[in-house]
C-alpha positions as CSV (number, residue, x, y, z in Angstrom):
1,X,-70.3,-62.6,-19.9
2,X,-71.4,-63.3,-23.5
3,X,-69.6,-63.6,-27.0
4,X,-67.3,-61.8,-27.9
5,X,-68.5,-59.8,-31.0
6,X,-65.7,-56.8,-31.2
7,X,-63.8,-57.2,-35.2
8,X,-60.0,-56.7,-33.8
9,X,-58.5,-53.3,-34.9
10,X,-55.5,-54.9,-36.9
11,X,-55.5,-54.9,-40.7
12,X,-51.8,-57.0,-41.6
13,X,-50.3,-57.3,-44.5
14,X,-47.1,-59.5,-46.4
15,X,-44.4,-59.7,-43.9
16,X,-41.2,-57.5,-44.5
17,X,-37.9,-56.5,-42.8
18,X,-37.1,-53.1,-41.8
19,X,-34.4,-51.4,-39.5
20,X,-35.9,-50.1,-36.1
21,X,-37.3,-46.3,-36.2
22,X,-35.8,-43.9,-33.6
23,X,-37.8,-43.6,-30.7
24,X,-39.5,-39.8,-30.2
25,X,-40.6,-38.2,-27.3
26,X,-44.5,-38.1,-25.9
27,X,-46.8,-41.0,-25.0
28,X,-49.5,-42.8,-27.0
29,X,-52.8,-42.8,-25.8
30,X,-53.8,-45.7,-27.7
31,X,-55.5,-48.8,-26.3
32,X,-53.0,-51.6,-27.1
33,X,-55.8,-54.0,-25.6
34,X,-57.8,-52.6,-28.5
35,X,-55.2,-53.6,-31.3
36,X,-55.1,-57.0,-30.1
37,X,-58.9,-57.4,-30.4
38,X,-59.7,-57.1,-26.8
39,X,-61.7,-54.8,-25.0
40,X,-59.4,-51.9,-23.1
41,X,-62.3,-51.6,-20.5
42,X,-65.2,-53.2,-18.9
43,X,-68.1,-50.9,-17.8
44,X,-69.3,-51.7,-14.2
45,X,-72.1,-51.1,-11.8
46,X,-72.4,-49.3,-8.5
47,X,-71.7,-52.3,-6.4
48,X,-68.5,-53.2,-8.5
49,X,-67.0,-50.1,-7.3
50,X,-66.3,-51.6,-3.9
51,X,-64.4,-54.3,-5.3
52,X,-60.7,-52.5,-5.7
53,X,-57.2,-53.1,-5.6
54,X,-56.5,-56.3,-3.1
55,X,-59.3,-58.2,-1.7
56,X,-57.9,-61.3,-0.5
57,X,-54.3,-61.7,1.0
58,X,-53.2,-64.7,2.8
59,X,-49.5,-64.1,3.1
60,X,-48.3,-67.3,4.4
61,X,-49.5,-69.0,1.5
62,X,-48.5,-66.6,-1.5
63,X,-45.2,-66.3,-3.4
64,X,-44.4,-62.9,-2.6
65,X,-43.0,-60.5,-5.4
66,X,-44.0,-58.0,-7.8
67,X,-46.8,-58.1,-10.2
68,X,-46.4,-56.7,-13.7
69,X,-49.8,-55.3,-14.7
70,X,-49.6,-53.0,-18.0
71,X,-52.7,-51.1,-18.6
72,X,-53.2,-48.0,-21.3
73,X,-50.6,-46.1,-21.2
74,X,-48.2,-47.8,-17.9
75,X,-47.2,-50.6,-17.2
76,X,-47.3,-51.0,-13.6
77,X,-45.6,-52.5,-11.3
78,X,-47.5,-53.5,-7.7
79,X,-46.4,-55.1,-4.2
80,X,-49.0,-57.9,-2.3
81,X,-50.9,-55.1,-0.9
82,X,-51.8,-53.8,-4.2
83,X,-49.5,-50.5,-4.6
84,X,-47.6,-49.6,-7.5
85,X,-44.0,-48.9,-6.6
86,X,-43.0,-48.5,-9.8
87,X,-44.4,-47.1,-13.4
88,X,-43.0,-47.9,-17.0
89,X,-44.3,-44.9,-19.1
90,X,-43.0,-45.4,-22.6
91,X,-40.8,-42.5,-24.1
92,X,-41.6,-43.3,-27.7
93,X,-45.7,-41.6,-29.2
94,X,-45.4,-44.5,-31.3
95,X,-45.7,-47.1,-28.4
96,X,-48.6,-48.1,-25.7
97,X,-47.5,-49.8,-22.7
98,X,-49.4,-52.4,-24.6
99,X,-49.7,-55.9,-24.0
100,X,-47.1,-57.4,-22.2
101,X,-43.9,-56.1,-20.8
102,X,-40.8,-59.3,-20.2
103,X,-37.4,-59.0,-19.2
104,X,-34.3,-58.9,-21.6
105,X,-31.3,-58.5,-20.4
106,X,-29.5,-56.7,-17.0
107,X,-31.0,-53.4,-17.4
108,X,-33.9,-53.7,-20.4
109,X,-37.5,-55.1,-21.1
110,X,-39.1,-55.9,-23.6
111,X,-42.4,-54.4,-24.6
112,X,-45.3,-55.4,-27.2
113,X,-47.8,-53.1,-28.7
114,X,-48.3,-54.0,-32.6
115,X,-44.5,-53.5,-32.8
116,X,-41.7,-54.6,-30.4
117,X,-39.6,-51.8,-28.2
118,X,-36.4,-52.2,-26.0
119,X,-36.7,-50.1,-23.0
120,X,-34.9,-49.1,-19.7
121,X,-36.1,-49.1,-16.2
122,X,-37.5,-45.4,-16.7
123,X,-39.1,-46.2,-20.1
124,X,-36.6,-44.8,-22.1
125,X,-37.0,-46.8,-25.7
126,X,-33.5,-47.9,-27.0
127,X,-34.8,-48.9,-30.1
128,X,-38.7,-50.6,-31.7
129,X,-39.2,-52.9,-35.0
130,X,-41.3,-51.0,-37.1
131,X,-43.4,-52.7,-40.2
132,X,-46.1,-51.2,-42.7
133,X,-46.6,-54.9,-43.9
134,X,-46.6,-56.8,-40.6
135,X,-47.8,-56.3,-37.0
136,X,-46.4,-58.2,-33.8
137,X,-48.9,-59.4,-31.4
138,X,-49.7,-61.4,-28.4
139,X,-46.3,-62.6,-27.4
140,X,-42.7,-62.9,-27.6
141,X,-40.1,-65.2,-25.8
142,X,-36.4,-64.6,-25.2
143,X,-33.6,-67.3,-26.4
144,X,-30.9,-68.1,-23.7
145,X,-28.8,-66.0,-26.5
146,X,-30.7,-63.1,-26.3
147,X,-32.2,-64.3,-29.4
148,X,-35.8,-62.6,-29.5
149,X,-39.0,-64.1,-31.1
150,X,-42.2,-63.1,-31.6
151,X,-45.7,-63.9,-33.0
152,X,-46.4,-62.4,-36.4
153,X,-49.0,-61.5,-38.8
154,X,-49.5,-60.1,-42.1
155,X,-51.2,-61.0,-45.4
156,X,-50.4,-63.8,-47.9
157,X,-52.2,-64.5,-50.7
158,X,-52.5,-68.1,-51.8
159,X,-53.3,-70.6,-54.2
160,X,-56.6,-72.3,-54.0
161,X,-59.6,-73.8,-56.1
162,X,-58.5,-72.2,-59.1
163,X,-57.7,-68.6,-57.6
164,X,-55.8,-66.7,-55.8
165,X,-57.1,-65.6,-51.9
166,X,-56.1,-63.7,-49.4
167,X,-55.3,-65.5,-45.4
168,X,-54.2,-64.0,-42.2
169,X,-50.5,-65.8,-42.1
170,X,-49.6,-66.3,-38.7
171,X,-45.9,-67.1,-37.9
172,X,-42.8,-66.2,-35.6
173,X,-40.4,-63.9,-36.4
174,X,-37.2,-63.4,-35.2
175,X,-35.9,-60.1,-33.7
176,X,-31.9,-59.0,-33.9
177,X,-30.2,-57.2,-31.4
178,X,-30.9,-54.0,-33.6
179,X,-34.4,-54.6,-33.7
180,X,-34.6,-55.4,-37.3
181,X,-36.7,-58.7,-38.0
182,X,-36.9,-61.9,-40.6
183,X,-39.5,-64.6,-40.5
184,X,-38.2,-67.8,-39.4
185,X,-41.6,-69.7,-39.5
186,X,-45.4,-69.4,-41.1
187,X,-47.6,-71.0,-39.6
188,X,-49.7,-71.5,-43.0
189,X,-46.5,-73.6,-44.6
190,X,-46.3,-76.0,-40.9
191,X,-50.1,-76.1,-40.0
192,X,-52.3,-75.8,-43.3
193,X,-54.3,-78.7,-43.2
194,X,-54.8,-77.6,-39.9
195,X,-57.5,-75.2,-40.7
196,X,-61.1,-75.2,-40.1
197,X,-62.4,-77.3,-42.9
198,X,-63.8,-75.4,-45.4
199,X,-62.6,-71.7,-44.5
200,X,-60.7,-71.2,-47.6
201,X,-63.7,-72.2,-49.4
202,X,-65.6,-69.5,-47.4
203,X,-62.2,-66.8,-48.2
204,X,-62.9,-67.6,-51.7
205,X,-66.5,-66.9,-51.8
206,X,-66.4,-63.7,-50.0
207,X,-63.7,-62.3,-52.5
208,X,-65.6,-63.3,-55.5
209,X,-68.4,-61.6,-53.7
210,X,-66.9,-58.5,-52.9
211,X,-68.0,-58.9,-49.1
212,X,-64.5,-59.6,-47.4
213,X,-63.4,-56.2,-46.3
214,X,-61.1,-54.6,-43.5
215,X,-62.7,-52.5,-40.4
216,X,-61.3,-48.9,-41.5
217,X,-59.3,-48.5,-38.5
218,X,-56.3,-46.9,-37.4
219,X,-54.1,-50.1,-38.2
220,X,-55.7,-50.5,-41.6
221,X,-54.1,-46.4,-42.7
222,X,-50.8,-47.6,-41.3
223,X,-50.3,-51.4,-43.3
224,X,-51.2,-52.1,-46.3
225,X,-53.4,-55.1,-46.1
226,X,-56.4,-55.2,-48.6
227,X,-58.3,-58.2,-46.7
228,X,-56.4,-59.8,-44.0
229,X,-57.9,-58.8,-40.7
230,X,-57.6,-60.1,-36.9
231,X,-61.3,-61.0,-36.6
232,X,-62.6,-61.3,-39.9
233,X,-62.8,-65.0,-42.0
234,X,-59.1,-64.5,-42.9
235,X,-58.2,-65.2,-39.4
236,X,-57.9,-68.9,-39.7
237,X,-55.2,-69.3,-37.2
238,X,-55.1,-66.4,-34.6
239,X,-51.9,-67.6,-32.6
240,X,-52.0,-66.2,-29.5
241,X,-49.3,-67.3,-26.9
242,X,-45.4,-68.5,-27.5
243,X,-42.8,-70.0,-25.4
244,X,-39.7,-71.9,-25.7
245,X,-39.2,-75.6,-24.3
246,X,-37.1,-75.0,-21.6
247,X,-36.0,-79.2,-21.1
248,X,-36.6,-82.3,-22.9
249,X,-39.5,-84.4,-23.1
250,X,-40.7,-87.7,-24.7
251,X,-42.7,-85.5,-26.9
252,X,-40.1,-83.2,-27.4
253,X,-36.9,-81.4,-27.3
254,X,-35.2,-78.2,-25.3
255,X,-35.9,-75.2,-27.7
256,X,-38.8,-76.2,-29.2
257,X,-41.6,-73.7,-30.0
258,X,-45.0,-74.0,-27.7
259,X,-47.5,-72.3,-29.6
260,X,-51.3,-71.7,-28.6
261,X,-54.1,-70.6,-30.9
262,X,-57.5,-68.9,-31.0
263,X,-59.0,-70.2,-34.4
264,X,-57.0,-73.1,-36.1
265,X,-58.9,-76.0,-36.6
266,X,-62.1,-74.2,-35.5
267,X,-61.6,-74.2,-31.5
268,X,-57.9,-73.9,-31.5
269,X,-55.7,-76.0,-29.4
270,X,-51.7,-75.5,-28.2
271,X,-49.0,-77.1,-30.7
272,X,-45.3,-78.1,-29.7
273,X,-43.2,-77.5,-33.2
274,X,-39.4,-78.7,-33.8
275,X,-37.5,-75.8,-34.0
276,X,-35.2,-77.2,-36.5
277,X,-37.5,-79.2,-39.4
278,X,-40.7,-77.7,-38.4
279,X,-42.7,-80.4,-37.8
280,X,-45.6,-81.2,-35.4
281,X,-44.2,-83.2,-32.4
282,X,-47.1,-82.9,-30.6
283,X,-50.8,-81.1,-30.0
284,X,-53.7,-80.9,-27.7
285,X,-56.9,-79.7,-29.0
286,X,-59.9,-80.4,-26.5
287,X,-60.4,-77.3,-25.9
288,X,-61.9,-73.8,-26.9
289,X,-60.0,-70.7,-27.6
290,X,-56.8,-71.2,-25.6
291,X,-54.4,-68.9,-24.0
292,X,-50.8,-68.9,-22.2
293,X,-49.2,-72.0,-22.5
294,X,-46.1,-73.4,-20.8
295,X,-44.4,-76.3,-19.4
296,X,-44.0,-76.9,-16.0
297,X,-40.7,-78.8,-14.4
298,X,-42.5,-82.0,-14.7
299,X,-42.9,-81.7,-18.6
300,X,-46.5,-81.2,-18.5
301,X,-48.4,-77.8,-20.1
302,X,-50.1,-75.7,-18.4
303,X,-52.9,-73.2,-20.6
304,X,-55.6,-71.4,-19.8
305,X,-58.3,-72.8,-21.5
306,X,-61.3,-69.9,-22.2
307,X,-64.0,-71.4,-23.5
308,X,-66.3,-68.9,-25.0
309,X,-68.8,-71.3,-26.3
310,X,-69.5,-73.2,-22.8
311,X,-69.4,-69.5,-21.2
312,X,-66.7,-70.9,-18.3
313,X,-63.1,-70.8,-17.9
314,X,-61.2,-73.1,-16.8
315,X,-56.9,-73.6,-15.8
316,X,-55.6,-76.9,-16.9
317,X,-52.9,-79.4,-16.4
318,X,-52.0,-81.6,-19.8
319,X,-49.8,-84.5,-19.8
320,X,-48.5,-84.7,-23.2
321,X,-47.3,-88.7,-22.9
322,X,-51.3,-89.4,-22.0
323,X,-52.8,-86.8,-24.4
324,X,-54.9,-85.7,-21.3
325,X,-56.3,-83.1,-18.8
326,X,-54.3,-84.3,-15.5
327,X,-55.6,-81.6,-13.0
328,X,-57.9,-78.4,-13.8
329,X,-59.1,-75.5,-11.8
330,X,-63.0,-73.7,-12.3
331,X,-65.0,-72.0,-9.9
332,X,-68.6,-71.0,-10.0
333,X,-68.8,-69.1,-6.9
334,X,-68.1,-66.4,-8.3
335,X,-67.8,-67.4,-12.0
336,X,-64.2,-67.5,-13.2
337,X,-64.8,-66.4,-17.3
338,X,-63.0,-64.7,-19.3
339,X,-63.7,-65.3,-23.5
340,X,-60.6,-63.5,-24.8
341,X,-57.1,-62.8,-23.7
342,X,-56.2,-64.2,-20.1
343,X,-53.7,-66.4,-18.9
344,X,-52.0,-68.6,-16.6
345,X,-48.5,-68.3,-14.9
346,X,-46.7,-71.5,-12.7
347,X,-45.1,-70.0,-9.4
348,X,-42.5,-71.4,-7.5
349,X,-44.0,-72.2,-4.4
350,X,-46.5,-74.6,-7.0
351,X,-49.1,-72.1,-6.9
352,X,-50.8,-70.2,-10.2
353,X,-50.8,-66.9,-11.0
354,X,-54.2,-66.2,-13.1
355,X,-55.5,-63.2,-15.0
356,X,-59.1,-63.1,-16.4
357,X,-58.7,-60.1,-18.2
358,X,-61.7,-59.1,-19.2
359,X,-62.8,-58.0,-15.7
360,X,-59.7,-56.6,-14.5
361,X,-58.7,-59.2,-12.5
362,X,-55.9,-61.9,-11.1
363,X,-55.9,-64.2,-8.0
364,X,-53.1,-66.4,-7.5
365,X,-54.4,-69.9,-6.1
366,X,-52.8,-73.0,-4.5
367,X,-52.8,-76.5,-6.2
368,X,-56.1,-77.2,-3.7
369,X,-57.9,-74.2,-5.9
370,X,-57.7,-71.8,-3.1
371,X,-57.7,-68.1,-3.7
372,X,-55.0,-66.8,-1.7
373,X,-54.1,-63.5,-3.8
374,X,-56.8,-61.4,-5.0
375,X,-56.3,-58.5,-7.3
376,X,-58.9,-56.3,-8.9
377,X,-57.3,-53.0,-11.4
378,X,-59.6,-49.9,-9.6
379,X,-62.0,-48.6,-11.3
380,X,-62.2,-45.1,-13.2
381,X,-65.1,-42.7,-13.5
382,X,-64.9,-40.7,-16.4
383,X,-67.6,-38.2,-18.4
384,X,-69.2,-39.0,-21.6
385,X,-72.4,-36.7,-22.9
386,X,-72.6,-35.5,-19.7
387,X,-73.2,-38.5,-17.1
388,X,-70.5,-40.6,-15.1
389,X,-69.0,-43.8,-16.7
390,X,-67.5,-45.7,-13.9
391,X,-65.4,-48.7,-15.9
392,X,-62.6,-51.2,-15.4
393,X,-59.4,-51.6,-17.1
394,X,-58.9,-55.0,-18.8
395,X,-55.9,-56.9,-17.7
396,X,-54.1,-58.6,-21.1
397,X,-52.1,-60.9,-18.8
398,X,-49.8,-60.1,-15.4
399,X,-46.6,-62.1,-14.7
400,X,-45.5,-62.2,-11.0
401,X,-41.4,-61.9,-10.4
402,X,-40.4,-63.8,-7.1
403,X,-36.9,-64.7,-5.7
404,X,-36.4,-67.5,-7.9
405,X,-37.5,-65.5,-10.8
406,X,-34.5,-65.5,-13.1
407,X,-34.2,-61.4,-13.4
408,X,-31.3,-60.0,-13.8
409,X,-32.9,-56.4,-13.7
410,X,-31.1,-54.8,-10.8
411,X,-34.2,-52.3,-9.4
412,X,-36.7,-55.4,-10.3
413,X,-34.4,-57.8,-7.9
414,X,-34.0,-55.4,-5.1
415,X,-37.8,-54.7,-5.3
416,X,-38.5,-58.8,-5.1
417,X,-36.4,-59.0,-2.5
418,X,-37.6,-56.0,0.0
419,X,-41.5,-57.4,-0.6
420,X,-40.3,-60.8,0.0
421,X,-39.1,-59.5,4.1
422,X,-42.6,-57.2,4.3
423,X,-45.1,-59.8,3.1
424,X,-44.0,-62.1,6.2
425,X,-45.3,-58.9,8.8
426,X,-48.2,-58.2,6.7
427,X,-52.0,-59.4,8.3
428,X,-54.3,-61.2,6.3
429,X,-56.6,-58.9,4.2
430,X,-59.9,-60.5,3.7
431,X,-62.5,-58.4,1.9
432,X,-65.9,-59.6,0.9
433,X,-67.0,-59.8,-3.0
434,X,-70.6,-58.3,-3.2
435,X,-73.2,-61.2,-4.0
436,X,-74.5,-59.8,-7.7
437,X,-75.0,-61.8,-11.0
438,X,-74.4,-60.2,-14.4
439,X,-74.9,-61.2,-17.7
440,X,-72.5,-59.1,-20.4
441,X,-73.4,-59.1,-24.0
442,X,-71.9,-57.1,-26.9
443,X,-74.2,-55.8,-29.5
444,X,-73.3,-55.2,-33.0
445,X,-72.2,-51.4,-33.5
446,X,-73.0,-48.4,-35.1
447,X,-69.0,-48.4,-37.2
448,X,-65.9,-50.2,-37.5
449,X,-63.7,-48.4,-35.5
450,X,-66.6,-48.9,-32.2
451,X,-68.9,-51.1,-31.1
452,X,-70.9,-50.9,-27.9
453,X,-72.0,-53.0,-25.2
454,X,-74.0,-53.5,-22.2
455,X,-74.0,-54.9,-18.9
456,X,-76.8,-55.7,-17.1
457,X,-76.9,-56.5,-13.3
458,X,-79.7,-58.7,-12.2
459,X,-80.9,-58.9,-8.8
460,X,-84.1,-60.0,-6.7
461,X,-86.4,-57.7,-4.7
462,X,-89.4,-58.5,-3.3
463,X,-90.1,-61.8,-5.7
464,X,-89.3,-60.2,-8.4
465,X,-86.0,-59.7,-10.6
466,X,-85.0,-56.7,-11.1
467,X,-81.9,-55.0,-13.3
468,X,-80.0,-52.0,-14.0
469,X,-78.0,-51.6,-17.5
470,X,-74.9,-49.9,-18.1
471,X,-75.3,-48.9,-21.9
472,X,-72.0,-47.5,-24.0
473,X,-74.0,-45.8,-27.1
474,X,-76.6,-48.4,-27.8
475,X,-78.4,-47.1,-31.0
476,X,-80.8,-45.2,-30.4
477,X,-84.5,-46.7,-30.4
478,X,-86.8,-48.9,-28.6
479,X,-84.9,-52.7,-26.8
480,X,-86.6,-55.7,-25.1
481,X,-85.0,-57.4,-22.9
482,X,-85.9,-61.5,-22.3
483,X,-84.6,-64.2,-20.9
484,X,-84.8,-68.2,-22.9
485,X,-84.3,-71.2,-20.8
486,X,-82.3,-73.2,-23.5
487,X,-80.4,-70.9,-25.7
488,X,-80.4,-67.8,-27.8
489,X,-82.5,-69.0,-30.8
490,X,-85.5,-69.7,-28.4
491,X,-86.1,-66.5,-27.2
492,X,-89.3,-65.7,-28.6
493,X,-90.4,-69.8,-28.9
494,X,-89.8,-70.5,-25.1
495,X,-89.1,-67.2,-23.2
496,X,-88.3,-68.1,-19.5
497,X,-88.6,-63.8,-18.6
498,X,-89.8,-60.7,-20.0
499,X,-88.2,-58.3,-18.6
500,X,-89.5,-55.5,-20.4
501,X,-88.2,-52.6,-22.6
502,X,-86.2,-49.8,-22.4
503,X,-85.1,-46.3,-25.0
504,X,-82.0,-46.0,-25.7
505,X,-81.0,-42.4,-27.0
506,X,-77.4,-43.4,-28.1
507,X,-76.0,-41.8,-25.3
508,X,-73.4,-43.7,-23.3
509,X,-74.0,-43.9,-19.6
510,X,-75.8,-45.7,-17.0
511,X,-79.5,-46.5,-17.9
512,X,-81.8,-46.4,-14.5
513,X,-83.9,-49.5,-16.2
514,X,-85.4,-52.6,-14.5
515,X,-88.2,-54.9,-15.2
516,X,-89.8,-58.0,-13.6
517,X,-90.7,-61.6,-14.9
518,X,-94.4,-60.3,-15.6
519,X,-94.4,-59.6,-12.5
520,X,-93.5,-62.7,-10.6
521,X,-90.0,-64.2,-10.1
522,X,-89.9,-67.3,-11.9
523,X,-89.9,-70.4,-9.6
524,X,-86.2,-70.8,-8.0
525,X,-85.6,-66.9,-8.5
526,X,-82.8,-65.3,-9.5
527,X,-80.6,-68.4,-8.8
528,X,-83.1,-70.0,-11.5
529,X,-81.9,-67.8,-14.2
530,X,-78.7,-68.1,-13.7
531,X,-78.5,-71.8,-13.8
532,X,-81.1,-71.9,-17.4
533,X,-81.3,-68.2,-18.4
534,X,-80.0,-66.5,-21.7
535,X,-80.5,-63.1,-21.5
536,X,-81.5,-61.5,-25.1
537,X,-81.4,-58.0,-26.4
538,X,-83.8,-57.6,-29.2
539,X,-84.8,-54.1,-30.6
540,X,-88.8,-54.0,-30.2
541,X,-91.0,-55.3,-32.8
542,X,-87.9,-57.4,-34.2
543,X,-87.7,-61.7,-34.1
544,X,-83.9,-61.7,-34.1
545,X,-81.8,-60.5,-30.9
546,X,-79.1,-58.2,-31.5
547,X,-76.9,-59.3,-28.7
548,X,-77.0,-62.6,-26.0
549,X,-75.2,-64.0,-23.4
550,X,-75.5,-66.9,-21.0
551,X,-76.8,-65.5,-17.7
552,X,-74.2,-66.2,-15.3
C-alpha cells in the first residue's frame, strides 16, 4: 500500500459558536471518510472478492458483542457471524453516518461527520452543531457529566517573521447539552513550539508566493477559510484521536486530555495535556502518524501506530513511567498496513479490537497476537463508463460493545447480551485468505475534488511475474510500470523489473494488463520483490514516477 497522496476535502476556518440547526428529513450521500481525508473505498481484484464478511471465528477465545461499523451512509451494527442486526440511517440530508458513532446517554448516540449530531436508536437527529468557520473531526469523548468534547479545526492567522500567516488551528471544543459549542483549548497556544521546525517559515513563503491555496471542494463553498486546509502545509498539527483519562497516573491525573496527532512535530506522536492549566504532562513521539489512543487499567497507552514511511503497521503498548514500547503486535503474513485512519480498541477479556481501515478490515487478536475475529466489509460492484468496478468500503474505525461495556442504550444492551448466549453454540469458522501480493499507489489527479489510484496485483506464472491493474481514471496516455530494489528515486538508475507499459484511456475500470521481468522472474521470484521491490508508475518517455509504493 503506498503513500497516501489524496489533499483532504476540508477547507476550516476561525472557530465560532452557533446554536444547533434543526435536523431535515432525507439522507446525505456524502462520503464522510472523504471529508476526513481518507479514502471511502478501496478498489479490489477478482480474488479479493472471496474474502467477505467473517473469515476467522474462534468463539471461545473472542469477547462476544456487537461491532459498530459506520460506512457511507449506515452505520451498522453486526453480531460475530458477520450480520447486521441493526442499521443507523441518519434523519438529517445534512449528516453522513460519518466517522464514528459513540454512546451518550440511555437512549442517544453520538455521531461525527464534519459536525456533531445527537441521535436515537432509529436515527432520528435530536439536534447537530453547525459551523461555517469550524469543522469537527476525528473524534469526540463523553465527560462522566455528559459533558461532550470534540476535536476541532478552523483557521487562525498568526504572527510570524514580520507577517501575518495563516495555520490550521487544531483544538477541542466543548459541546452543550443544546448542541451549541465554545473552544476550551487550541492546540497552537499549548503545543506551538511543537511544530515541525521550519513549517511556518514554509506557510510564509507560500503566501508571499501566491501558491498556498484550498482544493475547491465541497467544504471549502460551505466555510470560509482562505488557506487553511486538512492536507495542505497549513496542517501542522492534524489531531486525530481524543479521550479522557479515566484514573490517575504518575504522569497524570483522572480527566486529563489524551490527544494523538498525524503532523505535529513532523511524525506526530500522542500527548497527555492537564485539563485544568494546559500544560504538557507527558508525550510519546517514536512513532509515525498515530492513531486511537487510550489507557488501559494498568495506566499504560495503547495507539495504533501507522507508519506510512516504513510501509507497516504496527499496535503498541507504551508505559509512560519508562517512556517506552512495552509490548507491540505486527504481522507480515499477510501484511497488517494501514497509512491513514485505523485504530485500536482494549477488550475486556485482554484482547484488541483492530481496524486497518484502508482495506475494510478488523480482527480482534489475543495478547499472544492471534487472530481470533476476522472481519472484512463485502465488497460492491458498481458501473462506471460501462465496465464493473468491484471495491471495498474503508473502515474509519469499529468499536466492539460487550457485557462489561458501560452502555446504558437499552436495545444495544439486550443485543450484547443475546450474542453473548449464541456465540457459545456457534462452530469455529475458519476461511482461508487467498495467497496474492499487491502493491497500492495513488497518482496525482486530474482535479481537486478527485484523484485516482491503482492497484496492482502481482503474481507468478510460469517464471515469470505477472499483474493485473485496477485503474480509477488514470489520465489518459501511455504508463510504465518498474520495479527499484532500494527506493523510489532509483527507478530508472537501478531497476530491479520492467514490467512493461500499458494505455490508459481515462476510463475507470479494470485494466486486463500484465507484463514480465524481461521475460524472466528475477532470482527469488515474486517473494524477491516483495522483500526489495518498489513498484513505480512513470508515464512513458518521462524520468520522474508519478506514483510509488513499496511492494508488499
Amino acid at each position: 500500500m503506498g503513500p497516501h497522496r489524496i489533499a483532504a476535502l476540508a477547507a476550516l476556518a476561525v472557530l465560532g459558536c452557533r446554536k444547533p440547526e434543526e435536523p431535515s428529513g432525507g439522507a446525505s450521500q456524502r462520503k464522510g471518510l472523504d471529508t476526513l481525508g481518507y479514502l471511502a473505498t478501496m478498489p479490489v481484484g477478482d480474488r479479493e472478492t472471496m474474502v467477505s464478511g467473517v473469515m476467522r471465528l474462534e468463539p471461545r477465545a473472542v469477547a462476544a458483542g456487537i461491532t459498530i461499523i459506520c460506512d457511507v451512509a449506515f452505520c451498522n451494527l453486526i453480531d460475530m457471524s458477520g450480520r447486521t442486526v441493526h442499521r443507523i440511517h441518519l434523519s438529517s440530508e445534512n449528516l453522513n453516518a460519518g466517522s464514528l458513532l459513540v454512546d451518550y446517554d440511555d437512549s442517544h448516540f453520538l455521531i461525527l461527520d464534519k459536525e456533531i449530531a445527537k441521535t436515537d436508536w432509529l436515527g432520528k437527529v435530536e439536534w447537530q452543531t453547525h459551523s461555517e468557520d469550524v469543522v469537527f473531526h476525528h473524534d469526540v469523548a463523553v465527560r462522566e457529566d455528559k459533558t461532550i468534547l470534540a476535536l476541532y479545526a478552523g483557521e487562525r492567522w498568526i504572527a510570524h517573521d514580520g507577517a501575518r500567516i495563516p495555520i490550521l488551528d487544531n483544538g477541542i471544543a466543548t459541546i452543550h447539552a443544546d448542541g451549541s459549542f465554545a473552544r476550551s483549548v487550541s492546540f497552537f497556544d499549548v503545543l506551538a513550539a511543537k511544530l515541525r521546525p521550519g513549517v511556518l517559515d514554509e506557510i510564509k513563503q507560500a503566501v508571499e508566493a501566491g501558491t498556498l491555496a484550498v482544493p475547491a471542494t465541497r467544504l471549502k463553498r460551505r466555510l470560509k477559510s482562505r488557506f487553511a486546509a486538512f492536507g495542505n502545509i497549513t496542517d501542522a498539527f492534524h489531531a486525530n484521536g481524543l479521550t479522557i483519562a479515566p484514573r490517575d497516573t504518575a504522569k497524570w491525573k483522572q480527566g486529563d486530555y489524551i490527544v494523538c496527532f498525524r503532523e505535529l512535530g513532523g511524525n506526530g506522536g500522542v500527548y497527555v495535556i492537564d485539563h485544568s492549566s494546559l500544560a504538557v504532562r507527558w508525550s510519546f513521539e517514536d512513532v509515525e502518524k498515530p492513531h486511537a489512543p487510550s489507557q488501559l487499567p494498568s495506566g499504560n497507552i495503547l495507539l495504533f501506530d501507522n507508519g506510512p514511511k516504513r510501509q507497516w503497521s504496527r499496535v503498541i503498548e507504551i508505559d509512560p513511567v519508562k517512556n517506552a514500547i512495552v509490548h507491540e503486535y505486527r504481522s507480515q503474513q499477510p501484511l497488517f498496513f494501514s497509512d491513514g485512519g485505523s485504530g485500536v480498541q482494549a477488550l475486556p477479556n485482554g484482547n484488541q479490537l483492530v481496524t486497518e481501515m484502508r482495506r475494510g478490515h478488523v480482527f480482534e487478536i489475543t495478547p499472544s497476537g492471534q487472530v481470533v475475529w476476522d472481519y472484512w466489509n463485502p465488497v460492491s460492484t458498481t458501473e462506471s463508463h460501462g465496465k464493473q468496478v468491484r471495491s471495498r468500503a474503508a473502515i474509519y474505525r469499529a468499536r466492539r460493545v460487550t457485557e462489561s461495556s458501560s452502555t446504558t442504550i437499552a436495545p444495544l444492551r439486550a443485543l450484547v447480551q443475546a450474542e453473548q448466549r449464541r456465540v457459545a453454540s456457534l462452530a469455529p469458522i475458519r476461511k482461508e485468505l487467498p495467497p496474492q501480493r499487491e502493491a497500492r499507489v495513488y497518482p496525482e489527479g486530474p482535479g481537486p475534488d478527485f484523484t485516482p489510484f491503482m492497484t496492482f496485483v502481482l503474481t507468478e506464472t510460469a517464471g515469470a511475474i505477472t499483474y493485473k491493474a485496477t485503474s480509477t481514471a488514470l489520465p489518459p496516455g501511455r504508463y510504465r510500470v518498474m520495479v527499484a530494489q532500494h527506493g523510489c528515486g532509483e527507478v530508472l538508475e537501478a531497476p530491479l523489473a520492467d514490467l512493461g507499459t500499458f494505455e490508459s484511456t481515462g476510463e475507470s475500470g479494470e485494466l486486463a494488463l500484465s507484463g514480465s521481468t524481461n521475460g524472466k522472474a528475477p532470482e527469488g521470484g515474486l517473494a524477491h520483490l516483495v522483500d526489495l521491490g518498489y513498484l513505480a508508475v512513470l508515464r512513458e518517455g518521462t524520468q520522474r514516477p508519478i506514483a510509488c509504493a513499496k511492494v508488499l
